[in-house]
N, CA, C and O atoms as a Tripos MOL2 file, in Angstrom:
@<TRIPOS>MOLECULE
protein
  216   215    54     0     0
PROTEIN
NO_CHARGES

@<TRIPOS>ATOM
      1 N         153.6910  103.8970   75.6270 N.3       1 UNK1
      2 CA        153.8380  102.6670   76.3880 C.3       1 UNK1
      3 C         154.3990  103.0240   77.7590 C.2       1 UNK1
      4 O         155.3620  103.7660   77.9500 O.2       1 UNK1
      5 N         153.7240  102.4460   78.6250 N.am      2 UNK2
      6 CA        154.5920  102.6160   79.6570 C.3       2 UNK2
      7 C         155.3410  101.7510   80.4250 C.2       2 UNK2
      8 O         155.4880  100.6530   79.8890 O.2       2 UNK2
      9 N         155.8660  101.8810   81.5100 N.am      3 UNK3
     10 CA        156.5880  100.7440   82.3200 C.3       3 UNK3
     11 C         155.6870   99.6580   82.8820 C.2       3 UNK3
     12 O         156.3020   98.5940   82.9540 O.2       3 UNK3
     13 N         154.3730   99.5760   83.3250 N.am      4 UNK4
     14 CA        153.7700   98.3090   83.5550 C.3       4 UNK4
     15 C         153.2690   97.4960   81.8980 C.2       4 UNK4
     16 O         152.5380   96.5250   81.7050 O.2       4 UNK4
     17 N         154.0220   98.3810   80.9150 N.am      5 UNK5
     18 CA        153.4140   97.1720   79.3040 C.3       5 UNK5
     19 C         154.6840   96.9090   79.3420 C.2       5 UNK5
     20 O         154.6350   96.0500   78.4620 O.2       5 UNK5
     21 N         155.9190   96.9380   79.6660 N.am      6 UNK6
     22 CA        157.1560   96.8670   78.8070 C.3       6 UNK6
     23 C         157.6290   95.8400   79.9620 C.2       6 UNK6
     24 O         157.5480   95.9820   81.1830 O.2       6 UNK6
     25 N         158.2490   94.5530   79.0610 N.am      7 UNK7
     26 CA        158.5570   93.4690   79.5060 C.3       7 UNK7
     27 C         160.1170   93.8240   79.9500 C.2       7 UNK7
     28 O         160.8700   94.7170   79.5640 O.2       7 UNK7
     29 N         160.3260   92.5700   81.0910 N.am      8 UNK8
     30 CA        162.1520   93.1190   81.5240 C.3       8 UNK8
     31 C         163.0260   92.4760   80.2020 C.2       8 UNK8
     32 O         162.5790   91.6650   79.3910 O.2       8 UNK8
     33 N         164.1500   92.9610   80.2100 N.am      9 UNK9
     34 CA        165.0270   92.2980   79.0880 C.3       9 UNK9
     35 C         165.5900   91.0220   78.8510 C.2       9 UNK9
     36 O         166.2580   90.6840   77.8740 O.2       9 UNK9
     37 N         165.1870   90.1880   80.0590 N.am     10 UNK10
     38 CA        165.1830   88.5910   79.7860 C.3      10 UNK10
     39 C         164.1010   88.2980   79.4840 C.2      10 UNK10
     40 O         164.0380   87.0690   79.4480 O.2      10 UNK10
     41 N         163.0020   88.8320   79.1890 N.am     11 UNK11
     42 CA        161.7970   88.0870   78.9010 C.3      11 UNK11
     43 C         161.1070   88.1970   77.6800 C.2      11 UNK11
     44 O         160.1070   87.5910   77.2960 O.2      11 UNK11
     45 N         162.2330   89.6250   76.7630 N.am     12 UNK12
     46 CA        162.1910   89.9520   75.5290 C.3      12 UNK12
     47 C         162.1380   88.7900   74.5540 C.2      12 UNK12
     48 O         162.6270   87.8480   75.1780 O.2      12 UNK12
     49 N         161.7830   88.3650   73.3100 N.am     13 UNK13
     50 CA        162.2060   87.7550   72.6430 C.3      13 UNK13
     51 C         162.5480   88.8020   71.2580 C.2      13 UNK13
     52 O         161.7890   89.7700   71.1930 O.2      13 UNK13
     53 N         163.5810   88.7080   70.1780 N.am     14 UNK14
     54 CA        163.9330   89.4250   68.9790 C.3      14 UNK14
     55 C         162.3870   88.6130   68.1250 C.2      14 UNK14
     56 O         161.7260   87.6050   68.3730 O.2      14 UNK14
     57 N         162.3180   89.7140   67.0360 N.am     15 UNK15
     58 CA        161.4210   89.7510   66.5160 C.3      15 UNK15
     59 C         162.2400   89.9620   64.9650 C.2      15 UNK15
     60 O         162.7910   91.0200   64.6630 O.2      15 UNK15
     61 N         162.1940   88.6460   63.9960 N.am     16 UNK16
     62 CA        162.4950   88.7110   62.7730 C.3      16 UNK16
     63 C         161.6220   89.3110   61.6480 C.2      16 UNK16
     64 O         160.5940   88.8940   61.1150 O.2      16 UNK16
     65 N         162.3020   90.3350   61.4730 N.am     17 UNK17
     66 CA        161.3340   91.4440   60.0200 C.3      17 UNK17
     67 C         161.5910   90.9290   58.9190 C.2      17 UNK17
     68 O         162.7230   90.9020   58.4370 O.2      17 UNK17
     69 N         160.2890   90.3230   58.2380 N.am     18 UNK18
     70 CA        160.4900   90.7000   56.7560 C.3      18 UNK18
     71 C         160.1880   91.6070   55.8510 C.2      18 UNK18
     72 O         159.6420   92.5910   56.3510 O.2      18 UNK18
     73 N         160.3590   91.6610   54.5110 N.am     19 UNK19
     74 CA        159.8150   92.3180   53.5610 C.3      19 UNK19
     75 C         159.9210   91.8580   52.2060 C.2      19 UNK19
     76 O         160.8040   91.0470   51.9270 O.2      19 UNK19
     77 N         159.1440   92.2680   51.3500 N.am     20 UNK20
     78 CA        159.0280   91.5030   49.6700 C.3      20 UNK20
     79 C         159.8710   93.0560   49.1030 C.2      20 UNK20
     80 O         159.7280   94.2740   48.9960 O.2      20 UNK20
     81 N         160.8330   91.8920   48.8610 N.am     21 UNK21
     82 CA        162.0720   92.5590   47.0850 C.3      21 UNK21
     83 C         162.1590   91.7860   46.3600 C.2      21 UNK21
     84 O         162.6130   90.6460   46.4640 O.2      21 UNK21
     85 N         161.5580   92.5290   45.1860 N.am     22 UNK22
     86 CA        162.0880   92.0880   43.9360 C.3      22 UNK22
     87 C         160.8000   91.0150   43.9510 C.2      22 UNK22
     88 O         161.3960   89.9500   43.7960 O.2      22 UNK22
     89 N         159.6740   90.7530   44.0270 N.am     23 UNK23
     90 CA        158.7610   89.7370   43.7050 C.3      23 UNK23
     91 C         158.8280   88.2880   44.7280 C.2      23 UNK23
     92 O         158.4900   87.1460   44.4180 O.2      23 UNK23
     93 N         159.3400   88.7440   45.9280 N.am     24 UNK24
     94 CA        159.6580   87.7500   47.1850 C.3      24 UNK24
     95 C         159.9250   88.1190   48.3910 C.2      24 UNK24
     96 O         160.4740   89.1920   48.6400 O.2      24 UNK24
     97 N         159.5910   87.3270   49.2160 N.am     25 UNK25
     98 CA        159.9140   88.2260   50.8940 C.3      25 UNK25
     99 C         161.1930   87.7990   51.4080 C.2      25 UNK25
    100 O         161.6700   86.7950   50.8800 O.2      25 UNK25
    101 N         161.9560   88.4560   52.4900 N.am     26 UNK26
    102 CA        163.1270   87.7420   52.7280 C.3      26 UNK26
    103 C         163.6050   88.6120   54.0650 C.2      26 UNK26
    104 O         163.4040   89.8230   54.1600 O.2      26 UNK26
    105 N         164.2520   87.8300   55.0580 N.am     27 UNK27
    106 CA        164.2640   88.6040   56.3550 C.3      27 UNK27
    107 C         165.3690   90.0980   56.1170 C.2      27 UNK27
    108 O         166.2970   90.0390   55.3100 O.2      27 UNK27
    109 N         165.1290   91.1910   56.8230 N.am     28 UNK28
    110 CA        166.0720   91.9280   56.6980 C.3      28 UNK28
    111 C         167.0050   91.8240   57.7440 C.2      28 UNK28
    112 O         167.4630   92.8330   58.2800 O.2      28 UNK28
    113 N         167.2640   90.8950   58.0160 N.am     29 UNK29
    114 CA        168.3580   90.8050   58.9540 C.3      29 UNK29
    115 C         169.6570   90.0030   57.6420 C.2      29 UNK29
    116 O         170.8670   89.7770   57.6610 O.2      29 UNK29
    117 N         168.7810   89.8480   56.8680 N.am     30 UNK30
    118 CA        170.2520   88.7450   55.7370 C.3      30 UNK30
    119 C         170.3560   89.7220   54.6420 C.2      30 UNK30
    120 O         170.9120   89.2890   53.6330 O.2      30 UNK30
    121 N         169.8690   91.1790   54.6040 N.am     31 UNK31
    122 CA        170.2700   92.5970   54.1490 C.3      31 UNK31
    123 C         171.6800   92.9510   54.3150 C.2      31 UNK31
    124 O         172.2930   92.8990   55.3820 O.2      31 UNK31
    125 N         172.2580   93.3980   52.9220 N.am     32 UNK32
    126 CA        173.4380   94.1550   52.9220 C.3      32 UNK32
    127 C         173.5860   95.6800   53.7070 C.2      32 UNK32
    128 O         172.8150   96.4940   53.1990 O.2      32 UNK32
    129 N         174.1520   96.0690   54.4820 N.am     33 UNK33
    130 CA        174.6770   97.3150   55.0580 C.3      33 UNK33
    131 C         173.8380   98.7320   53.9440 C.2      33 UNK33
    132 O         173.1690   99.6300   54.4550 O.2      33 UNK33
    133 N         173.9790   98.6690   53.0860 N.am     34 UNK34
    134 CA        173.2330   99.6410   51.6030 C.3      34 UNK34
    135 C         172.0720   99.4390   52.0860 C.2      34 UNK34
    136 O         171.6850   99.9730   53.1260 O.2      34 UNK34
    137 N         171.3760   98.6370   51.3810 N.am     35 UNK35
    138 CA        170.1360   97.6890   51.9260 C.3      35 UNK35
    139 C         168.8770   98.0130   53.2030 C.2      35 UNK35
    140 O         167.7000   98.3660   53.2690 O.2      35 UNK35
    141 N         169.9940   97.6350   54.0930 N.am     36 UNK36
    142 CA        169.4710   98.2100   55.3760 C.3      36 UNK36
    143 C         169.0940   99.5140   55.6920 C.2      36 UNK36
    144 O         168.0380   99.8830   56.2060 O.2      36 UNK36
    145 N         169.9350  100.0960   55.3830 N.am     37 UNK37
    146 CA        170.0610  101.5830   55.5950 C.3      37 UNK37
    147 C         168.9700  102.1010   54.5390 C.2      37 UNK37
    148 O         168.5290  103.2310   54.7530 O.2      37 UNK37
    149 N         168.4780  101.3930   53.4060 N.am     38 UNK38
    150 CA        167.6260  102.1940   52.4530 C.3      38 UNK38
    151 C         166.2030  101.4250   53.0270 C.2      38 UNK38
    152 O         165.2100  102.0500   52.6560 O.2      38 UNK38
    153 N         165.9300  100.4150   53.7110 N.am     39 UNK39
    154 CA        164.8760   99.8020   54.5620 C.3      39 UNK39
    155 C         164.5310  100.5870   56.0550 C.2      39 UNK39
    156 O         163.5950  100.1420   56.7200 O.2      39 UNK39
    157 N         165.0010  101.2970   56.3590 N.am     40 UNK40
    158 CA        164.9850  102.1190   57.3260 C.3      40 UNK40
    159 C         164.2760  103.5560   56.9960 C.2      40 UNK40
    160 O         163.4760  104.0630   57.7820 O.2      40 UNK40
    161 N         164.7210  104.2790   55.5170 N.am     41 UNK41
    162 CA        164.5300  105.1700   55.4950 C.3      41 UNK41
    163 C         162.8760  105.0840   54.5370 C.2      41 UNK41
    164 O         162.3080  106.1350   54.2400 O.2      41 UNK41
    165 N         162.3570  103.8950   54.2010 N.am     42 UNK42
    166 CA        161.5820  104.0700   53.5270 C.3      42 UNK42
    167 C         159.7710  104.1270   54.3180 C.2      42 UNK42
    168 O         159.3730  103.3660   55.2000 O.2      42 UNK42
    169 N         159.2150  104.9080   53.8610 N.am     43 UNK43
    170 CA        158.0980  105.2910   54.2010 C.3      43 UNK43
    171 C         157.1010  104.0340   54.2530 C.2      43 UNK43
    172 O         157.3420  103.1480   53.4330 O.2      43 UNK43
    173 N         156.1460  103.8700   55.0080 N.am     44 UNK44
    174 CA        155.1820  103.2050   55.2010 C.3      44 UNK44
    175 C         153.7090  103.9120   54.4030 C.2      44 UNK44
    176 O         153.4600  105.1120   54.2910 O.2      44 UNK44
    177 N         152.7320  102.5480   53.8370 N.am     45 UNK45
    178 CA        151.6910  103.0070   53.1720 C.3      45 UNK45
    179 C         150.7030  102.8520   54.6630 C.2      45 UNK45
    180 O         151.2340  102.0710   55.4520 O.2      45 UNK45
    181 N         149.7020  103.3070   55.0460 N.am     46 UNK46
    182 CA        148.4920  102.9080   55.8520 C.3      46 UNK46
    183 C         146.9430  103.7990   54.9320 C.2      46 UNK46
    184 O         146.6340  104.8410   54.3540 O.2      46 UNK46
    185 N         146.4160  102.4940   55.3530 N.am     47 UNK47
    186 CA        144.8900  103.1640   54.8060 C.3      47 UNK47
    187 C         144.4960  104.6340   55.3580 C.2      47 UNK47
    188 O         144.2310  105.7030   54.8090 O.2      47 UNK47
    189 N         144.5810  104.1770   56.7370 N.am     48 UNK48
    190 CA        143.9540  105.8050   56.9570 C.3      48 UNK48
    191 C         144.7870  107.2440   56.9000 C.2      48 UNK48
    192 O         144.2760  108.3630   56.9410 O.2      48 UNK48
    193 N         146.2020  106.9270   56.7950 N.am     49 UNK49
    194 CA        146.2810  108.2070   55.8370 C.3      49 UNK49
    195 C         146.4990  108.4270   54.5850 C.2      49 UNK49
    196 O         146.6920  109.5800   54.1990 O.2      49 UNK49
    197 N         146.5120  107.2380   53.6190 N.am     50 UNK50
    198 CA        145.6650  107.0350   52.2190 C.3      50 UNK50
    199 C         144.2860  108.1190   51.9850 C.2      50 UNK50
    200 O         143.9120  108.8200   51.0440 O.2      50 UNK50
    201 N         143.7950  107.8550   53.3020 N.am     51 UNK51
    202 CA        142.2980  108.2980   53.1840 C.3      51 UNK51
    203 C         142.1410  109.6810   53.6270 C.2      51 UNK51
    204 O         141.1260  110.2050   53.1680 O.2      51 UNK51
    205 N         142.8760  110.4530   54.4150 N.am     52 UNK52
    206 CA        143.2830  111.7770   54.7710 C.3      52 UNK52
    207 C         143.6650  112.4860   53.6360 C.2      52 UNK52
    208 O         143.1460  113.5760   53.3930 O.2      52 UNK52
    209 N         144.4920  112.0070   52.9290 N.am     53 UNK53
    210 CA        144.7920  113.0240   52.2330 C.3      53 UNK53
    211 C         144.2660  112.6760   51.0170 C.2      53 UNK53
    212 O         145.1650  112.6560   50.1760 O.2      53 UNK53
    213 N         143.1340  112.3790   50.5400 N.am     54 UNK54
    214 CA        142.7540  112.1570   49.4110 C.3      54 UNK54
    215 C         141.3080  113.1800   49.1970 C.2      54 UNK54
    216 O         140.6940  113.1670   48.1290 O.2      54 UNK54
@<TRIPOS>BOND
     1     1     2 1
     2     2     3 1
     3     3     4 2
     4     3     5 am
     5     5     6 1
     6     6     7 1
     7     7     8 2
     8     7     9 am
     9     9    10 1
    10    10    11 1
    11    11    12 2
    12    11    13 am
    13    13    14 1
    14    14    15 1
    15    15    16 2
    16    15    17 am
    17    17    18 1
    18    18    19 1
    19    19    20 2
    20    19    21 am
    21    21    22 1
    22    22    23 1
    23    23    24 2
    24    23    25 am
    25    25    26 1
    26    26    27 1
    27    27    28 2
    28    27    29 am
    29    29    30 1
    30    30    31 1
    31    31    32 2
    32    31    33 am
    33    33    34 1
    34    34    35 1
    35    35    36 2
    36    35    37 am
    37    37    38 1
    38    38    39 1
    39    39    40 2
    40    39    41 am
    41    41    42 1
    42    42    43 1
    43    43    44 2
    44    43    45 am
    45    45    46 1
    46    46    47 1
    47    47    48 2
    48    47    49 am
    49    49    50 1
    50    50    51 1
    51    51    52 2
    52    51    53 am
    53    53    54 1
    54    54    55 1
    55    55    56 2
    56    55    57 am
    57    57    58 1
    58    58    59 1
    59    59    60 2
    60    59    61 am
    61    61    62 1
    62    62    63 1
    63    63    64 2
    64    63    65 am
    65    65    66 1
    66    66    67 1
    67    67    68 2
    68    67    69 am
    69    69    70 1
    70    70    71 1
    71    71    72 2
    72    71    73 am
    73    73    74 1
    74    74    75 1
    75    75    76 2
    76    75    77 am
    77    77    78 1
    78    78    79 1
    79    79    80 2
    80    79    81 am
    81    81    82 1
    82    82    83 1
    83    83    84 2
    84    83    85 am
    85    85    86 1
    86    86    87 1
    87    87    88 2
    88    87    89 am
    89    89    90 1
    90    90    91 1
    91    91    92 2
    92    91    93 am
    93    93    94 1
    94    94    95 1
    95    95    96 2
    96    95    97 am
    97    97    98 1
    98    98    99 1
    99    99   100 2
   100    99   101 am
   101   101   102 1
   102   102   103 1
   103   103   104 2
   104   103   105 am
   105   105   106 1
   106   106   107 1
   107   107   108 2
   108   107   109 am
   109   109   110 1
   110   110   111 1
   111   111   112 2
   112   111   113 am
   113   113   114 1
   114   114   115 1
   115   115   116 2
   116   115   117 am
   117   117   118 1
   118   118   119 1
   119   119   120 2
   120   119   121 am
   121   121   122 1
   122   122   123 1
   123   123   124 2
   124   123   125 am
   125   125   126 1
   126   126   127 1
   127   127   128 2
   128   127   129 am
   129   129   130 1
   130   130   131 1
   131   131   132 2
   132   131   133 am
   133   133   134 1
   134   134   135 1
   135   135   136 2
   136   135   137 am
   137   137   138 1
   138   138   139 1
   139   139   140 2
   140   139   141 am
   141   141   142 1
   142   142   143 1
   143   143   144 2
   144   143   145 am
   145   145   146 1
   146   146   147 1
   147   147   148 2
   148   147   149 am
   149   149   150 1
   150   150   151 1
   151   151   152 2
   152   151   153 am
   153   153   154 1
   154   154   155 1
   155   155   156 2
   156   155   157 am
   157   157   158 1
   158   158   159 1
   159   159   160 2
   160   159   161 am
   161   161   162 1
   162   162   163 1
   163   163   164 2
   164   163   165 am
   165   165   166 1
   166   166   167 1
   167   167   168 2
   168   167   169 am
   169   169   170 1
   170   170   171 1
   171   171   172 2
   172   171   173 am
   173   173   174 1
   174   174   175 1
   175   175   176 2
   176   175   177 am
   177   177   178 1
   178   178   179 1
   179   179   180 2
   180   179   181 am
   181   181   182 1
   182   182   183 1
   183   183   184 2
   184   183   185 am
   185   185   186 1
   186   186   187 1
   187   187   188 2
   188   187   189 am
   189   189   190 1
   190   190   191 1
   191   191   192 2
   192   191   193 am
   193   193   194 1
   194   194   195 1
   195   195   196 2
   196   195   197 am
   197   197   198 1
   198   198   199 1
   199   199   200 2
   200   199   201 am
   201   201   202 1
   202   202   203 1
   203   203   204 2
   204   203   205 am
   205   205   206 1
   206   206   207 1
   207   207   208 2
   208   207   209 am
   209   209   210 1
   210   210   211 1
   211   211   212 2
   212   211   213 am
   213   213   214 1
   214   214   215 1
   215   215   216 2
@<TRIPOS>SUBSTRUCTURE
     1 UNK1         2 RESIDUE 1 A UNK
     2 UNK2         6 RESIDUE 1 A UNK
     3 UNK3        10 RESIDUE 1 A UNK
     4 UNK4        14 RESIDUE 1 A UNK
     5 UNK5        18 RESIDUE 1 A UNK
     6 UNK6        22 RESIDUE 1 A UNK
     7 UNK7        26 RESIDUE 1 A UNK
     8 UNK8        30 RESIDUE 1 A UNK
     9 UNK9        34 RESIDUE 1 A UNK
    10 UNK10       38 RESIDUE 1 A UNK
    11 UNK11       42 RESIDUE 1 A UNK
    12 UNK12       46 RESIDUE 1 A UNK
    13 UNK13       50 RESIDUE 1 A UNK
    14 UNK14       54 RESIDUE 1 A UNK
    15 UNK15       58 RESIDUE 1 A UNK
    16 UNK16       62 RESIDUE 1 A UNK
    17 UNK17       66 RESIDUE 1 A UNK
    18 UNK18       70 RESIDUE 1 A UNK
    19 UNK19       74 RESIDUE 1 A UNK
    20 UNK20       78 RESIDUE 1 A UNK
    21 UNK21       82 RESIDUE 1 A UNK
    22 UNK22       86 RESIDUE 1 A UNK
    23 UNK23       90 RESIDUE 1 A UNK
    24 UNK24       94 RESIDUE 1 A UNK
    25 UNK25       98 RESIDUE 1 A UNK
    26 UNK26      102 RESIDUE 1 A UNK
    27 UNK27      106 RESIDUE 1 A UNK
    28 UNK28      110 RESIDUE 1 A UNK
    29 UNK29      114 RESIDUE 1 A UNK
    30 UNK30      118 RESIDUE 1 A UNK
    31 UNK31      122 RESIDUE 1 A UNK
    32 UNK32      126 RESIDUE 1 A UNK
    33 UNK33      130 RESIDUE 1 A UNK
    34 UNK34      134 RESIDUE 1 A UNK
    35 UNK35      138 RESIDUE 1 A UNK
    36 UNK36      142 RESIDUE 1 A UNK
    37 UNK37      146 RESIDUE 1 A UNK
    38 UNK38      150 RESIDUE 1 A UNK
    39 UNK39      154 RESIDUE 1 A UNK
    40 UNK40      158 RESIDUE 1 A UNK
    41 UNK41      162 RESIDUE 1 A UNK
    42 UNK42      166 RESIDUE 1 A UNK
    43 UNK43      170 RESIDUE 1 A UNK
    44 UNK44      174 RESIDUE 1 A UNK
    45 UNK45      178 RESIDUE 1 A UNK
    46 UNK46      182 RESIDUE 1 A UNK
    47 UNK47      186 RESIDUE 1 A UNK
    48 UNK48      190 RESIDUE 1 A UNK
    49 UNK49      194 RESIDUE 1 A UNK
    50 UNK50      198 RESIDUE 1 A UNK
    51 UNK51      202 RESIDUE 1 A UNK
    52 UNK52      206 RESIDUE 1 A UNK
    53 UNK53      210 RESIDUE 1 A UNK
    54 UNK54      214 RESIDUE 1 A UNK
């Protein structure tokens, strides 16, 4: 990215993440400190490297 894509910092808006635990989605911002820290470290699935290494 460079500096003519990247918006100034008043014009940012926050962006609320969810994710499904436990059979439901729920923002990780209302995550315990544990929680968080184990949502951070966890790996992402994508098709195409599903498909690389198969």
């Amino acid at each position: 990215m460079t500096n003519i894509d990247t918006l100034p910092t008043e014009q940012r808006q926050r962006c609320e993440v969810w994710t499904r635990v436990m059979g439901y989605h729920r923002p990780v911002s209302q995550f315990n400190v544990g929680k968080r820290s184990e949502h951070r470290e966890r790996r992402h699935f994508t098709e195409r490297a599903a498909r690389l290494t198969s």
